[in-house]
C-alpha positions as CSV (number, residue, x, y, z in Angstrom):
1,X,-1.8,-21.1,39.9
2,X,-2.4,-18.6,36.6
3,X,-3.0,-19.4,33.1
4,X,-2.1,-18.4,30.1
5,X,-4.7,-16.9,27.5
6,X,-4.2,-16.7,24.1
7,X,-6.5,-15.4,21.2
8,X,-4.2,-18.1,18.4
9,X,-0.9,-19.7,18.3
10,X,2.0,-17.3,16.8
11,X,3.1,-19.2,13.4
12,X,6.8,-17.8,12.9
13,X,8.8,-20.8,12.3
14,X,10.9,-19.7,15.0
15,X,8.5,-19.4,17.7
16,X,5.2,-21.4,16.7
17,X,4.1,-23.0,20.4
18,X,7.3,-23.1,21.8
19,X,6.5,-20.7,24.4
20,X,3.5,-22.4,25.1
21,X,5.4,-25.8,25.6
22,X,7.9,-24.7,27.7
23,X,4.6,-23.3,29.9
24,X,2.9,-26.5,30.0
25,X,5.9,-28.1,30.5
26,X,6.2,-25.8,33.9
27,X,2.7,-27.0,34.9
28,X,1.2,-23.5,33.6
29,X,-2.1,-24.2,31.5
30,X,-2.3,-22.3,28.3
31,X,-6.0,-22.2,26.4
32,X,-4.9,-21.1,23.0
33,X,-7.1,-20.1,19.6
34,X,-9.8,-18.8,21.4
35,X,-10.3,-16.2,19.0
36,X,-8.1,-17.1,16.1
37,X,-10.9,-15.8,13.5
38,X,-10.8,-12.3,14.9
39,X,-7.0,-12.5,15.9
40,X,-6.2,-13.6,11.9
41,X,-8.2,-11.0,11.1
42,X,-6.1,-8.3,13.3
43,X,-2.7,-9.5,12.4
44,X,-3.9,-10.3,8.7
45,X,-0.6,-8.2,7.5
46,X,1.4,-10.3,9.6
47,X,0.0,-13.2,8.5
48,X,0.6,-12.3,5.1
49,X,4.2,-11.6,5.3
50,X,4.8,-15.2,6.9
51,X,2.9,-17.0,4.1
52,X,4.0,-15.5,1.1
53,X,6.9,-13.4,1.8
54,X,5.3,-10.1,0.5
55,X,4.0,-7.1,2.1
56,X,0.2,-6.6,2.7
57,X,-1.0,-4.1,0.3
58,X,-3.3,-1.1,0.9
59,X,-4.4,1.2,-2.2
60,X,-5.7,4.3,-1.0
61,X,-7.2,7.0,-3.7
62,X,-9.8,10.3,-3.4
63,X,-13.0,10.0,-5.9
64,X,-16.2,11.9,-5.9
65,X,-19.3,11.0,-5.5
66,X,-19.3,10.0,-9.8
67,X,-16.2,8.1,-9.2
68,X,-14.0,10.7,-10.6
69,X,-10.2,11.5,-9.6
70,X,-9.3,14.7,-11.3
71,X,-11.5,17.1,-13.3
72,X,-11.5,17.1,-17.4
73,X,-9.3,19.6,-17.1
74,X,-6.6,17.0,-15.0
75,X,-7.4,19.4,-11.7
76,X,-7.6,17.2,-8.6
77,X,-7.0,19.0,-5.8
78,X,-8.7,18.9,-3.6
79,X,-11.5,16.2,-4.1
80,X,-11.2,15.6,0.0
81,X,-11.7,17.7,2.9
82,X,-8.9,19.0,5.4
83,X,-10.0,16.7,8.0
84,X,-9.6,13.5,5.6
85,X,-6.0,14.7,4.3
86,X,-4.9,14.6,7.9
87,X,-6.2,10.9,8.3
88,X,-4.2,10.1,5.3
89,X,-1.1,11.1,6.8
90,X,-2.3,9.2,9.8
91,X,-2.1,6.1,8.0
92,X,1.1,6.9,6.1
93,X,2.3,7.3,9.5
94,X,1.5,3.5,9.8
95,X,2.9,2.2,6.6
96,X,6.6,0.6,6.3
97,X,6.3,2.1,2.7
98,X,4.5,4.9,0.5
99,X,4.6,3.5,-3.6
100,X,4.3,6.1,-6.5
101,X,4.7,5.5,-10.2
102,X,7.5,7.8,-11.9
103,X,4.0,9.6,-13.6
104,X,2.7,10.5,-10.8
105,X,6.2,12.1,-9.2
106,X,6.5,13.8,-12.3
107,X,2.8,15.6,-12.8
108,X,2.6,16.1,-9.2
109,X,5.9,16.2,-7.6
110,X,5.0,15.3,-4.2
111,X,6.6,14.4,-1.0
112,X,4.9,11.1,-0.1
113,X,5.6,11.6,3.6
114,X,3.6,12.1,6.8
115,X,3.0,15.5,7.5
116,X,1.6,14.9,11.2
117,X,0.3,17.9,13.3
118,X,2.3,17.8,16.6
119,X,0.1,16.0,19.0
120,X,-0.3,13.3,16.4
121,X,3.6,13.3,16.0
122,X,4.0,12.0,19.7
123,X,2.5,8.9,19.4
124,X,3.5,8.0,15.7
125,X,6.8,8.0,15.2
126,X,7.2,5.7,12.3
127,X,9.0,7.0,8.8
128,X,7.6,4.8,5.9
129,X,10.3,4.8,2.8
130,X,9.2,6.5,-0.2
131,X,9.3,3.8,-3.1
132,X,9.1,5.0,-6.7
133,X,8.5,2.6,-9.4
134,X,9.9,3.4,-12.5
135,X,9.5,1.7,-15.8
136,X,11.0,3.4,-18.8
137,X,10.9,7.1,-17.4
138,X,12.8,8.6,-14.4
139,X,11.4,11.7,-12.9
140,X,14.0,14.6,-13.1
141,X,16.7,14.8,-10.3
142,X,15.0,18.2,-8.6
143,X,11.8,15.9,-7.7
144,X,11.3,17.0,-4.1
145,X,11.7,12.8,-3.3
146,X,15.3,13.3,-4.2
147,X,15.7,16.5,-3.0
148,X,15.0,15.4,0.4
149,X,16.2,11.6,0.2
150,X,18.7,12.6,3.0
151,X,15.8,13.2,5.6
152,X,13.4,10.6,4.3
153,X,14.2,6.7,2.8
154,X,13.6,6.6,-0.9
155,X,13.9,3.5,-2.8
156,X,13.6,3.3,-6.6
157,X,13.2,0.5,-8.7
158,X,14.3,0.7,-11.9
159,X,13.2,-1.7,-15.5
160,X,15.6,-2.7,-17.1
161,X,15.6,-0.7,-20.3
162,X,16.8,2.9,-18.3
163,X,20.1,3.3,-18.5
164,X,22.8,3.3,-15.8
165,X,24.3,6.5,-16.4
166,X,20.7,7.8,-16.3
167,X,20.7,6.4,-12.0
168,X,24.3,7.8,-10.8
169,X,22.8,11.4,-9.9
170,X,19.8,9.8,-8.5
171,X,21.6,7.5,-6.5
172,X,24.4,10.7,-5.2
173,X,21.0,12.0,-3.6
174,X,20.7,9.5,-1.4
175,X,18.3,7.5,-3.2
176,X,18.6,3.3,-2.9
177,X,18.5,2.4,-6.5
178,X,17.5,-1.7,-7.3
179,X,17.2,-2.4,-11.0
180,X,14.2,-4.7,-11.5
181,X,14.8,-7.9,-14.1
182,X,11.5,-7.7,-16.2
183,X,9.9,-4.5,-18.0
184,X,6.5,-6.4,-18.4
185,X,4.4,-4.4,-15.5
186,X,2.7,-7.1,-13.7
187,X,6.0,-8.8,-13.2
188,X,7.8,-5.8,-12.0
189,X,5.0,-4.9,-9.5
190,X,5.1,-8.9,-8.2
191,X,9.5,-8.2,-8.2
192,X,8.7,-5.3,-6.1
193,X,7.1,-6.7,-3.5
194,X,9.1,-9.9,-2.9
195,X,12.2,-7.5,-2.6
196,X,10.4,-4.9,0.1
197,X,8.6,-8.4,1.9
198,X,12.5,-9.4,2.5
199,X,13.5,-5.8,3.8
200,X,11.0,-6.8,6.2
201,X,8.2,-4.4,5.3
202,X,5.1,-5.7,6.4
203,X,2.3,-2.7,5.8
204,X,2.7,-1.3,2.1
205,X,0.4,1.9,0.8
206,X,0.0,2.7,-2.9
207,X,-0.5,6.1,-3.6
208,X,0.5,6.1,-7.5
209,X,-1.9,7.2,-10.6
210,X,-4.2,5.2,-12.2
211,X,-2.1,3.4,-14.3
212,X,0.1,2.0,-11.7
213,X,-2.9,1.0,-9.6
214,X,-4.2,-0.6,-12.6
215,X,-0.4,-2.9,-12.7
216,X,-1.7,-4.5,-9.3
217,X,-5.5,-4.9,-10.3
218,X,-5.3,-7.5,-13.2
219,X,-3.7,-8.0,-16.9
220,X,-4.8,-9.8,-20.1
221,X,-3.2,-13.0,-19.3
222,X,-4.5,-13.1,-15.2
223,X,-8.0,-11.5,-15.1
224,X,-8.6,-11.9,-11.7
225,X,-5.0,-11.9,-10.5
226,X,-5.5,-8.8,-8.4
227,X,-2.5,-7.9,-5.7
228,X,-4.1,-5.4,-3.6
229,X,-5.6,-6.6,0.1
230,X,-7.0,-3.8,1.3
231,X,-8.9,0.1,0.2
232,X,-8.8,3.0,1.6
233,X,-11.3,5.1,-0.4
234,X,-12.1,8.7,0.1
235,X,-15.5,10.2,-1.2
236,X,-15.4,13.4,-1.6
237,X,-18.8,15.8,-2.0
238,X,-18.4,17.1,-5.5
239,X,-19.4,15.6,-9.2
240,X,-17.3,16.5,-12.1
241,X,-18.8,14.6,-14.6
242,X,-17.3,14.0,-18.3
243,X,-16.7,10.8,-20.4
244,X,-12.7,11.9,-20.4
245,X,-12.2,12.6,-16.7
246,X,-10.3,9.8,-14.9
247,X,-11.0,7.5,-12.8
248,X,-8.9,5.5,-10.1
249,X,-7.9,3.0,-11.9
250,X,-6.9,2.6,-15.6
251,X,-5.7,-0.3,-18.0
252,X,-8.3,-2.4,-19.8
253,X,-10.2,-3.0,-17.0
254,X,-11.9,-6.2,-16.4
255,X,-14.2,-7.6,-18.8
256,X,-16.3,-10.4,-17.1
257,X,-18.2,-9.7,-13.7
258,X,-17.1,-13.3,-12.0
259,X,-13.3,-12.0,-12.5
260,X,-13.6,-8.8,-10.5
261,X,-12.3,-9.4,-6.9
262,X,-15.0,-9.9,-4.2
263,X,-14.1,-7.6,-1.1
264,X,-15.9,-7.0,2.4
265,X,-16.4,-4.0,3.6
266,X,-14.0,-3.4,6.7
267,X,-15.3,0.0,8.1
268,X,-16.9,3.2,7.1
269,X,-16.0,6.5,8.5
270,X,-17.8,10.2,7.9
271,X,-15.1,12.7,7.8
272,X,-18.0,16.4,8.0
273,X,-19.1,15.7,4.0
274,X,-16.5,12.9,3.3
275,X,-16.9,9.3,3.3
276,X,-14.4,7.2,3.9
277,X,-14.7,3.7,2.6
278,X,-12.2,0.5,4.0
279,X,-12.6,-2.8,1.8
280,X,-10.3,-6.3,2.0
281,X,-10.5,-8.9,-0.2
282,X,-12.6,-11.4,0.7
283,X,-10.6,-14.2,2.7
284,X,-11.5,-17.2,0.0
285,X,-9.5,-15.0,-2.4
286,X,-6.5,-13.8,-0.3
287,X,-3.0,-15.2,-2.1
């Protein structure tokens, strides 16, 4: 007679033990959470999604060795080598969906896709939807996200203070437009993510400017609220220096050392001179 091994039970309301019951029931022994602390840690995401009903969130950026994500001069590319640009697309490759602030489309104008070299192609086949957040401003209708919203997904959401006439050519492009109830930021960003958790989007990249990583850090009113469960972090060899050039994250920042979150560090991987860096939040502080 066999047995059934498993490393924890699978809590989906639908499912959770019933599989293991109807085993058992069968006379089929079933050892189960033999390595729940690992296998939470593994399906963390998962997990996630079936607790709170939002995506698990990965911010991914390219610094220097200072910290730096762009020069004085606002030149940034490239920080990183060739080898870690084709990891990113890797893990965009991965994700259900790629998030940019309507900034960042604008001063960069980029595609937000996986560009994966062919043998990578055969194995990944995944097309994460391109989700643009948009406040106040929309980024002009020959953004290349629009231009090719026929051949990749693109979602935007929209505050509530841009006008409606303002989305029609957008939307004619094949963009999904959803207009967002709240203009305050942190309540937009929290909007955004209920609404992809129930498109069923489980893995969520942000690949905006500093500002709109700084929406899911913290705010005045929720120092430590921080949104983000994982960092992908890129160090590239170069310094620039210079009290003006920007860092990852802007905003106000957090002002008291006991509010910043307290992450682990996942994994670190050399890349020839870069370093790449992979953080989560520590577990007593996941939402």
């Amino acid at each position: 007679m066999g047995r059934v091994v498993a490393a924890m039970r699978d809590p989906f309301p639908r499912v959770d033990g019933g599989g293991f019951e109807l085993l058992r029931s069968n006379g089929i022994p079933c050892d189960v959470d033999l390595l729940e602390a690992e296998a939470r840690d593994l399906l963390a995401p998962y997990l996630k999604r079936l607790r709170t009903g939002t995506p698990w969130i990965i911010a991914k950026w390219a610094m220097t060795a200072d910290g730096k994500t762009a020069t004085a001069g606002a030149e940034s590319q490239w920080i990183s080598g060739a080898v870690s640009r084709r990891h990113v697309h890797l893990l965009r490759a991965r994700m259900d969906a790629v998030i940019a602030g309507a900034g960042t489309v604008i001063a960069d104008d980029p595609m937000l896709n996986a560009r994966l070299a062919p043998e990578d192609s055969k194995r990944l086949g995944r097309t994460a939807t391109r989700v643009i957040i948009c406040r106040q401003t929309l980024p002009p209708l020959a953004s290349k996200v629009f231009q090719t919203a026929d051949q990749t997904p693109t979602l935007l959401f929209a505050g509530p203070t841009i006008a409606f006439s303002s989305l029609d050519e957008i939307s004619d492009s094949g963009t999904l437009i959803h207009r967002l109830e709240s203009s305050e930021s942190t309540e937009m960003i929290e909007e955004v993510m209920l609404n992809l958790g129930k498109r069923g989007m489980t893995n969520v990249m942000i690949e905006g400017g500093p500002g709109l990583m700084a929406s899911f850090l913290a705010n005045a009113s929720q120092p430590s609220r921080c949104l983000v469960d994982e960092w992908h972090i890129y160090v590239g060899p170069k310094v620039f220096g210079g009290g003006t050039a920007p860092g990852p994250i802007a905003g106000g920042g957090i002002e008291k050392l006991a509010d910043a979150p307290q992450l682990r560090l996942q994994m670190v991987d050399r890349f020839e001179d870069d370093v790449r860096l992979i953080y989560r939040r520590r577990a007593d502080q996941e939402s």
